[in-house]
C-alpha positions in Angstrom: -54.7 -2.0 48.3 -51.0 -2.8 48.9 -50.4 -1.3 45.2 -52.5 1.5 45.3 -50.5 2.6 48.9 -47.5 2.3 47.1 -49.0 4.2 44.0 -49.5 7.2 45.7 -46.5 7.2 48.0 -44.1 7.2 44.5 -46.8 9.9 43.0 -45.6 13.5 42.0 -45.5 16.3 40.4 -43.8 16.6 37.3 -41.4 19.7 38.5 -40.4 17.5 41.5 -39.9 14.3 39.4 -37.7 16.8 37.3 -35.3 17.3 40.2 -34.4 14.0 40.3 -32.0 15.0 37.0 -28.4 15.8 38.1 -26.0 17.4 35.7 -23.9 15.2 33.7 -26.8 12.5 33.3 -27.9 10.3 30.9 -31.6 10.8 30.0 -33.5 8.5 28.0 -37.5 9.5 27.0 -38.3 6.6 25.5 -39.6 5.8 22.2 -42.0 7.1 19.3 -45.4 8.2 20.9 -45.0 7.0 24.3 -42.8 9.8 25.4 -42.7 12.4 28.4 -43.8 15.8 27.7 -45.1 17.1 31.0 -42.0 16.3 32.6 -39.9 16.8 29.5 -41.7 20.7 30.4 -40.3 20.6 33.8 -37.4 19.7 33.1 -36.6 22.3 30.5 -37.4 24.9 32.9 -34.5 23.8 34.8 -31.7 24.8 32.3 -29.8 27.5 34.3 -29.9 25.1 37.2 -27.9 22.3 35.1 -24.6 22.0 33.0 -24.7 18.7 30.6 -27.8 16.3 30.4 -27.6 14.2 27.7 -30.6 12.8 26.3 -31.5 10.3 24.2 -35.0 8.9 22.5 -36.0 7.1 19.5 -38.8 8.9 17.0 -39.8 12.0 18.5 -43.3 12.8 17.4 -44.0 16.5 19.3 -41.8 19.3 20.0 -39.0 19.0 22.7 -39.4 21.5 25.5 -35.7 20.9 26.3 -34.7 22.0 22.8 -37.0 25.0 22.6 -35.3 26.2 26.0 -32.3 25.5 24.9 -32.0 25.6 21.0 -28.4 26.2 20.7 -27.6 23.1 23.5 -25.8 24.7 25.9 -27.7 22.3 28.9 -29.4 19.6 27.0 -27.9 17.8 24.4 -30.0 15.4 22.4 -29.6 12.6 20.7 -32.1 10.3 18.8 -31.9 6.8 17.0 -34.3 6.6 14.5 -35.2 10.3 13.6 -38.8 11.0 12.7 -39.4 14.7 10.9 -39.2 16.5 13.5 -36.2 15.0 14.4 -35.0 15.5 10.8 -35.6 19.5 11.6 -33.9 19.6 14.8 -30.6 17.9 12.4 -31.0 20.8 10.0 -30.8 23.1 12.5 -27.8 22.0 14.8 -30.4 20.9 17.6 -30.0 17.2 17.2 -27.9 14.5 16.9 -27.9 11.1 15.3 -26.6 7.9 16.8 -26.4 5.0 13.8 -27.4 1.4 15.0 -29.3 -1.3 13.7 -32.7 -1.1 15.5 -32.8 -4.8 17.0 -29.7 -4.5 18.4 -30.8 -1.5 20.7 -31.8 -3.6 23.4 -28.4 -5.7 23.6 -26.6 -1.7 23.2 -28.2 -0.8 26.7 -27.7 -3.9 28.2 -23.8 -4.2 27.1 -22.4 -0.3 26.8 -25.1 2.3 27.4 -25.3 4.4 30.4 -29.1 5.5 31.8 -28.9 7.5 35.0 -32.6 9.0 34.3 -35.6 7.0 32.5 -38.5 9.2 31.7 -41.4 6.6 29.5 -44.9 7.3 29.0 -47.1 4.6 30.3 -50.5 3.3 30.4 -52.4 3.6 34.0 -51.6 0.8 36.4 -53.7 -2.8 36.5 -54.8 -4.4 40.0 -51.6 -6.2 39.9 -48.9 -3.3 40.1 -48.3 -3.5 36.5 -47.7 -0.5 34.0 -48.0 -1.6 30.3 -45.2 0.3 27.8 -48.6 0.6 25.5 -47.2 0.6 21.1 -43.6 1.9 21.8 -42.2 -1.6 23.5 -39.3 -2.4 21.6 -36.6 -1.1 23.9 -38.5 0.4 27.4 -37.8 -3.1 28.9 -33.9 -2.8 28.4 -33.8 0.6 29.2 -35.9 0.3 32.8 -33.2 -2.6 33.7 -30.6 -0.6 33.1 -32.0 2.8 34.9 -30.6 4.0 38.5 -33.8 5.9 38.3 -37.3 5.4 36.7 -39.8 8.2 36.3 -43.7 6.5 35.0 -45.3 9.6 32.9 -48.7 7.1 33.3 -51.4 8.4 30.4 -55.1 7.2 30.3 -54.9 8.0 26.4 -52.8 4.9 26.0 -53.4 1.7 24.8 -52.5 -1.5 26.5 -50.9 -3.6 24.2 -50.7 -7.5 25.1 -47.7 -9.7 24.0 -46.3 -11.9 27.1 -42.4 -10.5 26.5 -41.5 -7.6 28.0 -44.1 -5.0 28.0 -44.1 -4.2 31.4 -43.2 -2.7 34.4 -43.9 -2.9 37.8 -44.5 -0.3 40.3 -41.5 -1.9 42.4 -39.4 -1.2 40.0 -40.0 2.6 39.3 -39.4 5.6 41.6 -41.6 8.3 40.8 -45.3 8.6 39.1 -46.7 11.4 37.3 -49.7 11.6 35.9 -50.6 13.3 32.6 -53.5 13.2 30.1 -52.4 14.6 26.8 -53.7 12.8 23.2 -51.2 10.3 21.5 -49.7 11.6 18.3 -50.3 10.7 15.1 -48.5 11.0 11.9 -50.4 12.0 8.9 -51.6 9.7 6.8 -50.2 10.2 3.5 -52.3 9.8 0.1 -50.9 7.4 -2.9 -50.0 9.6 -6.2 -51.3 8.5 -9.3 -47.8 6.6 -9.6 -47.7 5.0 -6.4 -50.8 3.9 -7.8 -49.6 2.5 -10.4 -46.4 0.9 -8.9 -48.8 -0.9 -6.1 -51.0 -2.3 -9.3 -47.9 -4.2 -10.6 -47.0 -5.3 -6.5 -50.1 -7.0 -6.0 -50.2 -9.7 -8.4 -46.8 -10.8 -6.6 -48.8 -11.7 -3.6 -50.4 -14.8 -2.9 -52.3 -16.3 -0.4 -51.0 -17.0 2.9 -47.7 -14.4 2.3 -46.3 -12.2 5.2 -46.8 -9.0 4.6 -44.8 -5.8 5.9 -45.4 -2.0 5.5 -44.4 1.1 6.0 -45.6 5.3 6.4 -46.8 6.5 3.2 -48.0 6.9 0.0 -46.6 3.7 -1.8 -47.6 1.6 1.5 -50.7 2.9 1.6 -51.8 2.1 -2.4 -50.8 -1.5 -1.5 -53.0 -2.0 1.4 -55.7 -0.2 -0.1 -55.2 -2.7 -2.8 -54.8 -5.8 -0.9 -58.1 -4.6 0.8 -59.9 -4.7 -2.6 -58.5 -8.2 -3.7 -59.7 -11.4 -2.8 -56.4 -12.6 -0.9 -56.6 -14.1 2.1 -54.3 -15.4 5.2 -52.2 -12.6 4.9 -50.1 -12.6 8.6 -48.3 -9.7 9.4 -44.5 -9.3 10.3 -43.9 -5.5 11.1 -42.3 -2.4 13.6 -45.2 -0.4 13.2 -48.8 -1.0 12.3 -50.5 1.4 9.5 -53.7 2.3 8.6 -53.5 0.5 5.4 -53.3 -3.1 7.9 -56.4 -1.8 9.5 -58.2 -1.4 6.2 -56.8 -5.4 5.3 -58.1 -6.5 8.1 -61.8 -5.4 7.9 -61.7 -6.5 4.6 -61.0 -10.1 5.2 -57.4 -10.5 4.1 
């Protein structure tokens, strides 16, 4: 009960949770699909109230209200890690900007140099024990929560909870406000082998034995080598990856 209390006293709307961004902040939204959209919305419709938000995320995966308000970035400058497609678009366009890392490091970046006045991260729902779970988009939420003067929960039902004992959650102590939101996770594509990814993945598999670690990534070529592992008769396969595919899902009914 003592969580639940708490729960609804740091519960808001998203245009109020919006208001806690000042001009001149730092913003971070988080990573790949576990990002804010309802209050990344409410916070777009604030751009004549503010001068100079900067933002940052990793991956975006759906369109930015912030950049559609503000295409030109006169408010709401943003700037992104690891750039996904859409992220690639917003480049092309002069909506976007790049910051060059090596992706392990990020954690150690925010704990060492980066500034985060405003954290805005898409969460699963709450368990009986206060805790929020930073569902498949961990890799950084922890560092960047520690580092927050303030922490806004977007909590989603449509989110997994994803187990792993290091840093994949936060509790409701730590956060200032809640909002709640309900829209579907986003998925990329999932892109069909050509004939010669094909045939590249034929001449990949008999590299592989038993037992090997296997890692891979979005797309065709990835994808022909799964689908082949899935057909072969290896086995003990582990898995050492940043993202988990289709093709892993397709090994792992299989048997490998």
């Amino acid at each position: 009960m003592q969580f639940v209390n708490e729960y609804r006293q740091k519960l808001v709307s998203a245009d109020v949770a919006a208001k806690a961004v000042k001009s001149g902040d730092w913003v971070d939204y988080g990573q790949f699909v576990c990002q804010t959209q309802v209050v990344d919305e409410a916070l777009a419709k604030r751009k004549d109230e503010l001068q100079d938000v900067k933002i940052r995320a990793t991956t975006r995966t759906t369109p930015l209200a912030v950049i559609q308000a503000d295409p030109h970035q006169e408010v709401f400058t943003y700037n992104n890690f690891h750039y996904s497609g859409y992220d690639r678009k917003l480049q092309d366009q002069g909506s976007a900007f790049f910051i060059p890392i090596f992706y392990h490091e990020k954690p150690g970046y925010y704990k060492n140099f980066l500034d985060v006045d405003v954290a805005i991260l898409a969460v699963t729902p709450m368990d009986d024990f206060g805790y929020f779970n930073f569902s498949t988009s961990v890799a950084t939420s922890r560092a960047i929560v520690e580092k927050a003067k303030i922490v806004i929960l977007e909590v989603n039902p449509n989110l997994p909870r994803v187990m792993g004992g290091n840093n994949e959650t936060v509790h409701i102590s730590e956060i200032d406000y809640i909002v709640e939101a309900n829209w579907a996770v986003p998925e990329i594509p999932n892109a069909l082998p050509s004939k010669e990814d094909e045939q590249i993945a034929s001449l990949i598999i008999p590299e592989i034995r038993n037992g090997s670690c296997i890692q891979l990534g979005i797309g065709g070529m990835p994808n022909a080598v799964g689908s082949l592992i899935a057909k072969s008769d290896l086995k003990d396969l582990g898995v050492h990856t940043e993202m988990f595919v289709d093709a892993f899902v397709d090994m792992y009914e299989a048997g490998n």
